[in-house]
MIMIDO-577762 format. One record per atom (N, C-alpha, C, O, CB): residue number from 1; residue in one letter; chain; x, y, z. Coordinates in steps of 0.1 Angstrom, whole numbers, plus 5000, padded with zeros to 4 digits. Glycine has a CB too. Layout:
<recs>
REC num residuo cadena   c1   c2   c3
REC NUM       A      A    X    Y    Z
...
</recs>
This chain:
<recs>
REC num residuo cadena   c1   c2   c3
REC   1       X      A 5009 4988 5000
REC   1       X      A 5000 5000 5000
REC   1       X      A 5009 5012 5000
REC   1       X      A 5016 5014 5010
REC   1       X      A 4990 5000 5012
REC   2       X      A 5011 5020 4993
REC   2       X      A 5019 5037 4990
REC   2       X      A 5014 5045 5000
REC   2       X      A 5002 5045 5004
REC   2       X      A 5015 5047 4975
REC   3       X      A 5022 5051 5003
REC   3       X      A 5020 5062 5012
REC   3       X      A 5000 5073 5007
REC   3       X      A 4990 5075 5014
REC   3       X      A 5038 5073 5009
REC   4       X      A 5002 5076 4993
REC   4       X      A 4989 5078 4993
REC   4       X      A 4979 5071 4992
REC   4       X      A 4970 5079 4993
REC   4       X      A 4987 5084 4987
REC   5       X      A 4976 5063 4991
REC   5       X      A 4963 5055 4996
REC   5       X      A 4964 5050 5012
REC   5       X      A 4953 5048 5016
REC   5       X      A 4961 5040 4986
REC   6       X      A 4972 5049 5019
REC   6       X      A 4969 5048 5033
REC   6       X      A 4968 5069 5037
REC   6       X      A 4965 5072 5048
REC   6       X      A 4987 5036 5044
REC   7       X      A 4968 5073 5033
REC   7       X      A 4965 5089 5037
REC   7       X      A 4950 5089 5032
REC   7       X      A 4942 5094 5040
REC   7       X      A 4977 5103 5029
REC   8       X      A 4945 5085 5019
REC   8       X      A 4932 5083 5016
REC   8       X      A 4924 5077 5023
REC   8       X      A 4913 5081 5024
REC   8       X      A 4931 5079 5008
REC   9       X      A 4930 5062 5030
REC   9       X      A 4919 5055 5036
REC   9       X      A 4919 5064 5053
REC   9       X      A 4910 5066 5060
REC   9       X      A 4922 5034 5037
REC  10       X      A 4933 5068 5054
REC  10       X      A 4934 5075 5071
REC  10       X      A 4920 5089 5070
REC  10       X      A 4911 5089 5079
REC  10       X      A 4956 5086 5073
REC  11       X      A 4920 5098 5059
REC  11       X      A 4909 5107 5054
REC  11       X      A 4898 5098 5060
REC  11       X      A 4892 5099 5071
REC  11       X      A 4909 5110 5038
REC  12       X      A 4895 5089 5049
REC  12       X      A 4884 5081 5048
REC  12       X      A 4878 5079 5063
REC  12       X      A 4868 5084 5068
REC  12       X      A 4887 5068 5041
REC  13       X      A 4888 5072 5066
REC  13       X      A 4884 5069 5080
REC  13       X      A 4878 5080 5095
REC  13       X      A 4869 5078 5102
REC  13       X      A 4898 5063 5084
REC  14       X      A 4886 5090 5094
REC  14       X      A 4881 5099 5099
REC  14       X      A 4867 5104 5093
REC  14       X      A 4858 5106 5101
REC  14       X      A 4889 5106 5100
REC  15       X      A 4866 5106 5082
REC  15       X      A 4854 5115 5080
REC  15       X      A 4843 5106 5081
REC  15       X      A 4833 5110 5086
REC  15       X      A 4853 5123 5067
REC  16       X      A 4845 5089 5076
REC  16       X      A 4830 5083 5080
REC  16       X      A 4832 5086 5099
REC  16       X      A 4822 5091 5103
REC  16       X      A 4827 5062 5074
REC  17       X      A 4842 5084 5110
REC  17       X      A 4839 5084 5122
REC  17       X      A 4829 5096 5125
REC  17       X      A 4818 5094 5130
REC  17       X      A 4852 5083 5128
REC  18       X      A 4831 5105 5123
REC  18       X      A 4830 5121 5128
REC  18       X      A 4813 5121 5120
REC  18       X      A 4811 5116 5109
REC  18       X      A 4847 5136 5119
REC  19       X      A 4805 5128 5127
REC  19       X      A 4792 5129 5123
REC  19       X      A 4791 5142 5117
REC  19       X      A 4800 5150 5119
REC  19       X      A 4782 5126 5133
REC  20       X      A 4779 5144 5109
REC  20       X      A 4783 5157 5099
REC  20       X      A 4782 5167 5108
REC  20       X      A 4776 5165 5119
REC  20       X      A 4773 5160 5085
REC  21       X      A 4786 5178 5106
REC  21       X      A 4784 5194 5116
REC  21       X      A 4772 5196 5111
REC  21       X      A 4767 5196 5100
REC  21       X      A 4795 5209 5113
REC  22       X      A 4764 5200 5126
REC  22       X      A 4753 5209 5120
REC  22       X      A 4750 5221 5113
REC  22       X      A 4762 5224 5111
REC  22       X      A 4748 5212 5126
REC  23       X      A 4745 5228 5108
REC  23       X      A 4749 5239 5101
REC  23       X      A 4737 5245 5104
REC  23       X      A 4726 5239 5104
REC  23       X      A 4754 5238 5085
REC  24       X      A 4739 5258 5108
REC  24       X      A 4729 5266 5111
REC  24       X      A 4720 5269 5099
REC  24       X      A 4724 5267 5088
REC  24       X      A 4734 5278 5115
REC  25       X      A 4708 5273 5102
REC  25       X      A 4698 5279 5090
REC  25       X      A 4698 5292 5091
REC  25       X      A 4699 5302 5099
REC  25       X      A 4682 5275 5091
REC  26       X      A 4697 5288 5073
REC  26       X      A 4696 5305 5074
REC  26       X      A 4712 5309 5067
REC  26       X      A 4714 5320 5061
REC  26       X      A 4694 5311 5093
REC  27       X      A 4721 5298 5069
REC  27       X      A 4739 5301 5063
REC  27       X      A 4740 5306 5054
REC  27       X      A 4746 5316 5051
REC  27       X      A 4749 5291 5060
REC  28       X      A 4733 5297 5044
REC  28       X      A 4733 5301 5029
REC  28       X      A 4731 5316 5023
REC  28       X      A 4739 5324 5019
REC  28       X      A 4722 5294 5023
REC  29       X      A 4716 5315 5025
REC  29       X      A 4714 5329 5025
REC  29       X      A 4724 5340 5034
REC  29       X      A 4729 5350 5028
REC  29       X      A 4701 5330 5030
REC  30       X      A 4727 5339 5045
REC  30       X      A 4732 5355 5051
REC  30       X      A 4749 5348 5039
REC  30       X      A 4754 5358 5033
REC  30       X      A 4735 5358 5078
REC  31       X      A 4755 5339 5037
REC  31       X      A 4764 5339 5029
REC  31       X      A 4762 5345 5013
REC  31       X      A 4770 5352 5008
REC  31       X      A 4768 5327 5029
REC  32       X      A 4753 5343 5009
REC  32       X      A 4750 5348 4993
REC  32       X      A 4743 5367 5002
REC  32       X      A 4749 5377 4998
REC  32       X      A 4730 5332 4980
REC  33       X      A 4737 5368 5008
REC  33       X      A 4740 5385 5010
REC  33       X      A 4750 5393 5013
REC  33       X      A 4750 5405 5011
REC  33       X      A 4733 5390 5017
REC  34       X      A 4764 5383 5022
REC  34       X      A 4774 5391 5023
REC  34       X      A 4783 5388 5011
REC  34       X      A 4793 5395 5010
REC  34       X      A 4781 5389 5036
REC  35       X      A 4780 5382 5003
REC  35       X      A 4790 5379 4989
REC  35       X      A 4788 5390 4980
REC  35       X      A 4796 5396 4973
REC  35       X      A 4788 5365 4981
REC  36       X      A 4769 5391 4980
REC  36       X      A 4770 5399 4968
REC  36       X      A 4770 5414 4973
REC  36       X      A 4770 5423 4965
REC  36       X      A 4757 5395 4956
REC  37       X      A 4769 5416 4988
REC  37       X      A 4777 5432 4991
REC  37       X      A 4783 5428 4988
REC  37       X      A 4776 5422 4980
REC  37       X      A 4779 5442 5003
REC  38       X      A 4800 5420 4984
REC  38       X      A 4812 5425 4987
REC  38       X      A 4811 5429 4970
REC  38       X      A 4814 5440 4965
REC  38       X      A 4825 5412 4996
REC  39       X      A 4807 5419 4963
REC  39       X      A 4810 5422 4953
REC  39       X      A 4804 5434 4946
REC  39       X      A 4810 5438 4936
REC  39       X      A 4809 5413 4949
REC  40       X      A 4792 5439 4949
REC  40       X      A 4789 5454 4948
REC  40       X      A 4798 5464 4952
REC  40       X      A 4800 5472 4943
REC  40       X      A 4778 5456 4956
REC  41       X      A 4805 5465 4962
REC  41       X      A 4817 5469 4967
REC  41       X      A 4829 5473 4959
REC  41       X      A 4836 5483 4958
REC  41       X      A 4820 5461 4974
REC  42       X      A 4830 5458 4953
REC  42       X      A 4841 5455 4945
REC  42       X      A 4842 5466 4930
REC  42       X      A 4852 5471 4925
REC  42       X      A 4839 5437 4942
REC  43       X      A 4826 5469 4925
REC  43       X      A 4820 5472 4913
REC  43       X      A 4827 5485 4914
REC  43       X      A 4836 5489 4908
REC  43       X      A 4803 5471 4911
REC  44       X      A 4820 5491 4926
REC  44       X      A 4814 5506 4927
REC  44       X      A 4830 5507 4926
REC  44       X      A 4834 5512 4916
REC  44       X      A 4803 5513 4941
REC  45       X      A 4843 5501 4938
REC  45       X      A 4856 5505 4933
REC  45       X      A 4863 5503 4920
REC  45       X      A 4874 5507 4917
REC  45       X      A 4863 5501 4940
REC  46       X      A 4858 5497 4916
REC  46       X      A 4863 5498 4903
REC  46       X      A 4858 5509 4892
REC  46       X      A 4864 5514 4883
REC  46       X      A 4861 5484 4897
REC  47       X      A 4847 5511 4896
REC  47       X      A 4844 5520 4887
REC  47       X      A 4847 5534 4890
REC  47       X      A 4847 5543 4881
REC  47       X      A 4831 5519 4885
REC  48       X      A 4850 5537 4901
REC  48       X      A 4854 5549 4909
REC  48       X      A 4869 5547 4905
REC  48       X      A 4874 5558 4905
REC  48       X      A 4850 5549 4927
REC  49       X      A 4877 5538 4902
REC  49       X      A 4892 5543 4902
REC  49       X      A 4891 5544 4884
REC  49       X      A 4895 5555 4880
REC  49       X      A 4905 5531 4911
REC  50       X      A 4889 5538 4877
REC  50       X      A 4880 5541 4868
REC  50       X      A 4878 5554 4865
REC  50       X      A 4882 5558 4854
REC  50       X      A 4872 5537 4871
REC  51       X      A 4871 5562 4872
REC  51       X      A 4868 5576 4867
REC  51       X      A 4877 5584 4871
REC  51       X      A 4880 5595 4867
REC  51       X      A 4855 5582 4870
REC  52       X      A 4883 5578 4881
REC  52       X      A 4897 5588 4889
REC  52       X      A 4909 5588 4875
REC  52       X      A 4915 5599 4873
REC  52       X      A 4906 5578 4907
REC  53       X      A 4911 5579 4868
REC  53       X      A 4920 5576 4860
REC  53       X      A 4918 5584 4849
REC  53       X      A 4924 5594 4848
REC  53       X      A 4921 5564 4858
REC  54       X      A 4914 5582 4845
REC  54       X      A 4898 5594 4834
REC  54       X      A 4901 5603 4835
REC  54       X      A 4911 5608 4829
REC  54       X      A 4881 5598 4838
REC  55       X      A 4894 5609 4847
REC  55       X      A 4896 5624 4850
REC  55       X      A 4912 5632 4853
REC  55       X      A 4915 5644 4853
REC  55       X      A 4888 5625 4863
REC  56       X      A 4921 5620 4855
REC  56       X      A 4936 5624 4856
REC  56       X      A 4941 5623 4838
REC  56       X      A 4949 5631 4833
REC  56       X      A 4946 5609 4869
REC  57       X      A 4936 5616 4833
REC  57       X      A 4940 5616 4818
REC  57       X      A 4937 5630 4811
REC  57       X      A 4944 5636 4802
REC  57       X      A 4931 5605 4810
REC  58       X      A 4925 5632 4818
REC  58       X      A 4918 5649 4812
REC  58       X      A 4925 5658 4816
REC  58       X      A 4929 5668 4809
REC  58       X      A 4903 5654 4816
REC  59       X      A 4928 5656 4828
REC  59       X      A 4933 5668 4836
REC  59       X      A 4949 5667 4825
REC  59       X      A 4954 5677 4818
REC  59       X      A 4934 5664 4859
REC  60       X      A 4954 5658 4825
REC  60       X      A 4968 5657 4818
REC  60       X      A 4965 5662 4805
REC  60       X      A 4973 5671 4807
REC  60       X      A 4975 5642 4816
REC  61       X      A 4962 5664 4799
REC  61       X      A 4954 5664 4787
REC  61       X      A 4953 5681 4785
REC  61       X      A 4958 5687 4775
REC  61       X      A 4938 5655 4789
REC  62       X      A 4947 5684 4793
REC  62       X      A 4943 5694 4793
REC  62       X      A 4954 5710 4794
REC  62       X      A 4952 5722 4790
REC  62       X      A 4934 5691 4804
REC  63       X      A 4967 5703 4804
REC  63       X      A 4976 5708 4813
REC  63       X      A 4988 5713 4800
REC  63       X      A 4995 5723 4797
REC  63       X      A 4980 5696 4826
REC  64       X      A 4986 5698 4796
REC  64       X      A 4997 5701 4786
REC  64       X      A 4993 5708 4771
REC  64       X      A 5000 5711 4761
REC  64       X      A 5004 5687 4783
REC  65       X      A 4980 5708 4774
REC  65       X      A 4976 5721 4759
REC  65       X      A 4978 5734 4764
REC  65       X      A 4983 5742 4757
REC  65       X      A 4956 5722 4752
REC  66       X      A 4974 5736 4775
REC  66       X      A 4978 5750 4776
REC  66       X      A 4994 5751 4783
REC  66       X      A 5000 5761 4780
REC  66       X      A 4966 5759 4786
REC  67       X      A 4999 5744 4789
REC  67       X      A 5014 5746 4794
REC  67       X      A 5025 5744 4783
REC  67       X      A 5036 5750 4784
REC  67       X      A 5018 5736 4806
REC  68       X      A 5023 5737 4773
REC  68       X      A 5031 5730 4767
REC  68       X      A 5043 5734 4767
REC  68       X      A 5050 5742 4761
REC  68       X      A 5028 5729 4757
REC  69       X      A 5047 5722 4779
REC  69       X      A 5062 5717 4784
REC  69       X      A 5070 5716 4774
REC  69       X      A 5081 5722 4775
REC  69       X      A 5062 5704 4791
REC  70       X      A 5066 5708 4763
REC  70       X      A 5074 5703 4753
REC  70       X      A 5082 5718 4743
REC  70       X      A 5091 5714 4736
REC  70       X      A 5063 5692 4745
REC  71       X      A 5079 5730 4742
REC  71       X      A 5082 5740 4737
REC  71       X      A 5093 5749 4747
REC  71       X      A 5090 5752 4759
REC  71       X      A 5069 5745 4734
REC  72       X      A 5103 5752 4741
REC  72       X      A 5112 5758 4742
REC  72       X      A 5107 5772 4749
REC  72       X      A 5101 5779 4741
REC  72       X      A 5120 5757 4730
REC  73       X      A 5109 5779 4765
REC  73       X      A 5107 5791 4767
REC  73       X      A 5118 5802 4762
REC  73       X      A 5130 5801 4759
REC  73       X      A 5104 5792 4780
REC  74       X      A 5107 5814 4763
REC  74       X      A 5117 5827 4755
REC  74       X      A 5128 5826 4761
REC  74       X      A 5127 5819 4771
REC  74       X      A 5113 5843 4755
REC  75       X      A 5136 5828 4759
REC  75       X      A 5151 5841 4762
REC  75       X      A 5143 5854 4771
REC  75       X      A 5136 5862 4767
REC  75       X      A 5159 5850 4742
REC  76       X      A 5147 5852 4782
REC  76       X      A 5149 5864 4790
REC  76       X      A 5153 5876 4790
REC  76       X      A 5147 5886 4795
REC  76       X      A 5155 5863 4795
REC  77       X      A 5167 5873 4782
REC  77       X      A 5174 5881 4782
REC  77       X      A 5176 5887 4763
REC  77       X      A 5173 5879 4754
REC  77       X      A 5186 5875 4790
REC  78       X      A 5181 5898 4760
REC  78       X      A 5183 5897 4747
REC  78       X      A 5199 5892 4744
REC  78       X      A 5208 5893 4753
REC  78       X      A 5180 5909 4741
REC  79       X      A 5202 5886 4729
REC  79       X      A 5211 5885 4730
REC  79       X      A 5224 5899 4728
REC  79       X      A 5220 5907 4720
REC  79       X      A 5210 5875 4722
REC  80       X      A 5236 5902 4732
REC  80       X      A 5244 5911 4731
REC  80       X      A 5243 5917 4717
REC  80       X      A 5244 5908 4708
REC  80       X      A 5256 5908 4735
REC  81       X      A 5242 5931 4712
REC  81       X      A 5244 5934 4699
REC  81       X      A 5261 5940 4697
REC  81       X      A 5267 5947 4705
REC  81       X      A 5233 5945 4694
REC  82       X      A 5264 5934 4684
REC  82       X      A 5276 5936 4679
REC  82       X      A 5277 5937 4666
REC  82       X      A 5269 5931 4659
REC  82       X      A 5283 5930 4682
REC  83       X      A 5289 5947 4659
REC  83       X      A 5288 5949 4647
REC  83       X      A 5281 5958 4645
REC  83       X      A 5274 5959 4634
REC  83       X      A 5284 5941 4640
REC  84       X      A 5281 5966 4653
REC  84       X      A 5274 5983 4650
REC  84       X      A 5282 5993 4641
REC  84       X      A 5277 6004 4640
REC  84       X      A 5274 5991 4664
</recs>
């Protein structure tokens, strides 16, 4: 006999000894209403980071039409004249 089939019949053995757990009434249900809050939960954050992401895209979006970083600022200063 291999080591796994005496761990199967050792299983076996215990679970026919041991009588089933009672289970409260009523489990099911309060389990399927805290699952599907979580997963309502789950929605609403996703959809909220979601619009946060969005709204940071716009805001970027927006920042760099009017700042545009990418363009060289004036000269300050003028340059020296020579050759007068």
């Amino acid at each position: 006999m291999s080591l796994q089939e005496r761990t199967e019949a050792t299983v076996r053995a215990v679970l026919d000894a041991a009588p089933p757990p009672v289970v409260p009434t009523g489990l099911g249900a309060e389990a399927m209403r805290r699952g599907g809050r979580t997963l309502r939960r789950r929605q609403v954050a996703r959809r909220v980071l979601w619009l946060l992401l969005c709204a940071a895209v716009v805001a970027f979006v927006v920042w760099a039409t009017t700042a545009r970083p990418w363009v060289e600022p004036p000269d300050t200063t003028t340059p020296p004249l020579t050759g007068w």
